[in-house]
N, C-alpha and C positions, 0 to 999 in steps of 0.2 A: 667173238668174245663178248660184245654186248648182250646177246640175247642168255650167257651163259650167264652173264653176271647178273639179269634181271631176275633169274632162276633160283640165283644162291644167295644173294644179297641182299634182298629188296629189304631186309631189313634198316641196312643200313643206308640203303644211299635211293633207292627208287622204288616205284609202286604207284598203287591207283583208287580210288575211292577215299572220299576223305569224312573224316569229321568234323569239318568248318574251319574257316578261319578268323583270329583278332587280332588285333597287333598291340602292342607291346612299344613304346618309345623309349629309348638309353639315348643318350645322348651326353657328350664331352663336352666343355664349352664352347661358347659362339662359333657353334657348326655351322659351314659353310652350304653343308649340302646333304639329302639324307640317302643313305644304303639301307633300301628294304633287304632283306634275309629270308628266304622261306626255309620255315624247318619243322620238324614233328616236334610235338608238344608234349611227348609220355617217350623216347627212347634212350635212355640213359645207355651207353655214356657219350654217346653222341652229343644229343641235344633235350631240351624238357623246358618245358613253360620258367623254369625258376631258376632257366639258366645255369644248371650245374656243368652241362654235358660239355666236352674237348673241342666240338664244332661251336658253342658257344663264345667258349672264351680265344678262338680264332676267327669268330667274326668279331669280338673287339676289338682285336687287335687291327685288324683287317680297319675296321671303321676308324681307329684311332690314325691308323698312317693314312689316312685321307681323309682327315679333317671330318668325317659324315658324323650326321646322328641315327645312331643304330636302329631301326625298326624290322618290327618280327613280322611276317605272315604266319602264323601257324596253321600247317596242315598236316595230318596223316602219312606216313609214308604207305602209301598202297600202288597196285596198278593205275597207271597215267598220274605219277605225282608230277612230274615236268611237266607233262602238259597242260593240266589244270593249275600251276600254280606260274612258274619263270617263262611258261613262253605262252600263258595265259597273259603276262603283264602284271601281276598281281605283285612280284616281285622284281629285285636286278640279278640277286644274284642268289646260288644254294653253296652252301659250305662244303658237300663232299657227295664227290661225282666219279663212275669210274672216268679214268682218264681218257682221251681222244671219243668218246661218244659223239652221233654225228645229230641227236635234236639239239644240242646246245652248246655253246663256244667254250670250250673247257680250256684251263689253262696247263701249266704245267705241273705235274705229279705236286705236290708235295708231303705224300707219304705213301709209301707201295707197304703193304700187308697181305695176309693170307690165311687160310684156315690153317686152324690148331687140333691136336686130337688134347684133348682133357682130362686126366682121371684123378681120385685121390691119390694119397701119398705111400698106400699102401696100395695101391692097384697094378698092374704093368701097364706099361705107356708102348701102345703099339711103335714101332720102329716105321713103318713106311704102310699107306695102302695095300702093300703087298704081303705084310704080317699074319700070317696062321692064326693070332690073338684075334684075330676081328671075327674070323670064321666063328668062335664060340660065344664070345664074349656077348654081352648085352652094348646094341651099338646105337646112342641116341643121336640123329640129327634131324634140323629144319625142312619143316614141307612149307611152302610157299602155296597162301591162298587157299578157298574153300574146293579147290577142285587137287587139293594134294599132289602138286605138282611138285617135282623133286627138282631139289639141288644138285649143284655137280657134287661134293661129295655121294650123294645117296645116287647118283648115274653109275659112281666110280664104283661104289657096294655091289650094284646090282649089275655090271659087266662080269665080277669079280664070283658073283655066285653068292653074296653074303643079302640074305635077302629075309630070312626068317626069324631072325633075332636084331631086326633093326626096329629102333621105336620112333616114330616121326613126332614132332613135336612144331605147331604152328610156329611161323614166325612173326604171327600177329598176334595170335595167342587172345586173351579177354581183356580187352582196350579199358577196360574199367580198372585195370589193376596197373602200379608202376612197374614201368618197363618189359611189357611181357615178353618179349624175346629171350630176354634173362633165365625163363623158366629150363630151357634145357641146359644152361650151368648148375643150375638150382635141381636137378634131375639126377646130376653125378653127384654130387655133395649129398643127396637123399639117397643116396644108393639105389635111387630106379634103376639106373643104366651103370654100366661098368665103365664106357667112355661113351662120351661124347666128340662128335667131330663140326667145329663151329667158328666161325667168323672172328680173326684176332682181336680185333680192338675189342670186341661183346664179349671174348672170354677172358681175355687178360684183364678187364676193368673189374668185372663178375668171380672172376677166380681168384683176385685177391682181397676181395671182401668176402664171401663164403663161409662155412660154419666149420668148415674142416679143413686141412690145407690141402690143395687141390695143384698140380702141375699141369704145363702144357708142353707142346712139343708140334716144329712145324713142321705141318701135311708134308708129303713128298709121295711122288714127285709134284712139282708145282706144275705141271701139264700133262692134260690127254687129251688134244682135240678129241670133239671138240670141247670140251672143259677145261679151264683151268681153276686153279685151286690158288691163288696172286695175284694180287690187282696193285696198280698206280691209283691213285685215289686225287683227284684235281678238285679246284671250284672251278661254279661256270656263272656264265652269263650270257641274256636272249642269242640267238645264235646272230641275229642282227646287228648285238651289240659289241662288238670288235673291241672298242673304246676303253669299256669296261673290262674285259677281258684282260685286254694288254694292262690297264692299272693293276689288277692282281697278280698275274704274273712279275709284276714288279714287284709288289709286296713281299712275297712269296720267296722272290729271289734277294730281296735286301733283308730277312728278317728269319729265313732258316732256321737260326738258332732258338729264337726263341719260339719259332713252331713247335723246333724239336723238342723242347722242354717243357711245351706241355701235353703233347703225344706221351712222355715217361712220364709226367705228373698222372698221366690216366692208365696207365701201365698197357700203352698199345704196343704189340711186335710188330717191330717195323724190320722191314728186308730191303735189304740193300739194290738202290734203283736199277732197273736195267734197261731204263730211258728216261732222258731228262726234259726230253718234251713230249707233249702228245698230239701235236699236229703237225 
C-alpha cells in the first residue's frame, strides 16, 4: 500500500526534491514549548505559506492543545519529502501521512479519503471503474514526476483497456503558479477532459470553488491490489520519537470533532474508517 500511495498521492502527503526551506513562527501565549511542522508552501488545500490550507489549521489546533508555538519548515512535496525534512530533524512532526507507513511513527487515522471521479453537472458521472463511459469519454488524471509514472487510478485505466483517451496531467505541475495540482480540476471545469479521476480532499476543496458546478462521486471499487483507491491519512513523528507520537494520538483522539469540522469547512470526503489505529 505505501509504494501505491507514493504513486497516487504524492501530491498530497509525500514526494522528493525540494525548493528550500524558512520558517515561519505562530505562536499562542507563554508557550512552553515549540512544534516545528514541515509542510509544502504552494498546495492548497492542504497547506500554503499563508496558511489557508486544512493541514494548516490542524496544526493549530494541534499546537494549541500542547501549549507549543507553531513553527513551519517549508518544503516541496516531492520524492524523498520524509526524508529530507522529519527524519532529516529539520522538523517533529508533518500534518498528513498515509497511515501505518514504516519511515516514520504515524499516529492514528484521523481522516480516511479516497479518489473521486469529477465531471460537470451536465456530464455523466461514471458509476464505478468498470463504466463503459470511461472507455469513450475523455479521462484526465495525475502522473506523478518527470519520468510520468502513473497512479493507481491510471494502473486501474490501463488493466481495464482505457488507455487512448486518457490525458495525464502533472501532479507538480509549474511550482510558480498556486496550487498546481489544481490544474486537472481546473481541466474538467474547461472542458479539456470530460472526467477527471483525483484525489478527495484536492477535488472537493477545487470542485467547489470552480467556474461551473462540477460533482463528484466515490471511486469504487476502493481496492485492486495491488492499488488501492482509500487511504487512512495520520500525522507522524521521527520514527524515534514515540513521545511525540503518542501526544498526537491523544490530541487526535480528544478533539475529533473539531478535526472533523474542519475537514467539511474544506469540503473533504471523508469515508467511513476501517481502522482506528495504524500500528
Amino acid at each position: 500500500m505505501c509504494s501505491a500511495f507514493r504513486k497516487g498521492i504524492g501530491l498530497a502527503l509525500l514526494a522528493t526534491l525540494a525548493w528550500g526551506c524558512t520558517q515561519s513562527p505562530r505562536a499562542p501565549s507563554s508557550p512552553q514549548r515549540t512544534l516545528r511542522v514541515c509542510s509544502d508552501p504552494n498546495n492548497l488545500p492542504f497547506s500554503n505559506e499563508r496558511l489557508e490550507g486544512f493541514e494548516n489549521k490542524i496544526a493549530d489546533l494541534v499546537a494549541a492543545r500542547l501549549n507549543a508555538r507553531l513553527e513551519y519548515v517549508w518544503w516541496a512535496q516531492r520524492r524523498g519529502y520524509v526524508r529530507n525534512t522529519l527524519r532529516a530533524g529539520l522538523c517533529d512532526a508533518v500534518m498528513g501521512m498515509p497511515a501505518g507507513m514504516d519511515i516514520a511513527a504515524t499516529t492514528q487515522p484521523y481522516y480516511r479519503s479516497g479518489y473521486v471521479f469529477v465531471t460537470r453537472h451536465d456530464t455523466p458521472l461514471p458509476a464505478s471503474l468498470d463504466d463503459p463511459l470511461l472507455k469513450t469519454a475523455l479521462v484526465g488524471v495525475h502522473i506523478i514526476g518527470d519520468d510520468f509514472s502513473n497512479s493507481p487510478p491510471a494502473h486501474a485505466l490501463t488493466n481495464r483497456g482505457v488507455v487512448t483517451n486518457v490525458r495525464g496531467y502533472s501532479i507538480y505541475g509549474d511550482y510558480r503558479t498556486p496550487n498546481p495540482p489544481a490544474a486537472l480540476i481546473e481541466a474538467v471545469a474547461r472542458r479539456d477532459v470530460d472526467v477527471a479521476i483525483a484525489w478527495g480532499p484536492l477535488a472537493g476543496y477545487f470542485a467547489q470553488r470552480a467556474a461551473v458546478p462540477l460533482r463528484l462521486r466515490q471511486v469504487t471499487p476502493a481496492s485492486e491490489p495491488p492499488f488501492h483507491f482509500a487511504f487512512d491519512i495520520a500525522m507522524a513523528a521521527a520514527r524515534s520519537n514515540t513521545a511525540l507520537r503518542d501526544e498526537l494520538d491523544a490530541v487526535i483522539a480528544a478533539n475529533r470533532s473539531d478535526i472533523e469540522r474542519i475537514l467539511r469547512d474544506y469540503s473533504v470526503p471523508v469515508l467511513a474508517a476501517e481502522r482506528m489505529a495504524a500500528r
